[in-house]
C-alpha positions in Angstrom: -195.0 2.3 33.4 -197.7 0.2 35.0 -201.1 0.1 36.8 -201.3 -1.7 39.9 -204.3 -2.9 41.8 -203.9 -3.3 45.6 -205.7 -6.7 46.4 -208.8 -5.4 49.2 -206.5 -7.2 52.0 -203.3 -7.7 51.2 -201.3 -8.2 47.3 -201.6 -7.1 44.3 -202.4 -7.0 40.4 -199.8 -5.5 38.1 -200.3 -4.6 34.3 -196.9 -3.5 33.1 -196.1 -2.6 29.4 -192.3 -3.0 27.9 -190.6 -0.1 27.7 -190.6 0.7 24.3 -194.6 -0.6 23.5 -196.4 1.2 21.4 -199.7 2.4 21.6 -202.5 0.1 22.8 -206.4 0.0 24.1 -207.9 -3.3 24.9 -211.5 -3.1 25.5 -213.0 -6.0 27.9 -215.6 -7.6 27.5 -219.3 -7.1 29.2 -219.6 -10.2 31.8 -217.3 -12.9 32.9 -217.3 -16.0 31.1 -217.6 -18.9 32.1 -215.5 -21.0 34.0 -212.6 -22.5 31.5 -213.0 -19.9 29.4 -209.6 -17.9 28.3 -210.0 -13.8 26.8 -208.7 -13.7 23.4 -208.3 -10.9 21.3 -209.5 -10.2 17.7 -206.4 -8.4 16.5 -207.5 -5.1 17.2 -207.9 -4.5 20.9 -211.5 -6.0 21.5 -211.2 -8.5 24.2 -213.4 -11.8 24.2 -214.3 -15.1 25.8 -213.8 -18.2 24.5 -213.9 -21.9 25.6 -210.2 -23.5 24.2 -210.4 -26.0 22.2 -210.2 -29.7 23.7 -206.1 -30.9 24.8 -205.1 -27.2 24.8 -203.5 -26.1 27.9 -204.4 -23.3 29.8 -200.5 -22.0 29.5 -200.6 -22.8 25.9 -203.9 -20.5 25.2 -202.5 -18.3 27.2 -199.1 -18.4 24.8 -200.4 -18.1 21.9 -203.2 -15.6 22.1 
């Protein structure tokens, strides 16, 4: 299953979850951020932003959570 946002002129944004997930909310946060900043979770479905540390990649952030 997956909700897909059509892009206002052409494309799209996907959120897909694996077949067998279990049962998740993620609440997002009010705002933003800032630019740089990466959304990272507190373990129990609130959603945040946060500036990375400094020499961490954006893919690595993204990795691990």
């Amino acid at each position: 299953m997956a909700l897909r946002l059509k892009g206002q002129t052409t494309g799209y944004v996907e959120l897909a979850a694996p077949a067998s997930a279990a049962d998740n909310t993620l609440t997002l946060p009010n705002g933003n951020g800032t630019n740089g900043q990466v959304l990272t979770t507190n373990g129990s479905g609130g959603l945040s932003f946060t500036t990375p540390s400094a020499g961490v990649s954006l893919g690595l952030a993204i990795a691990l959570g």
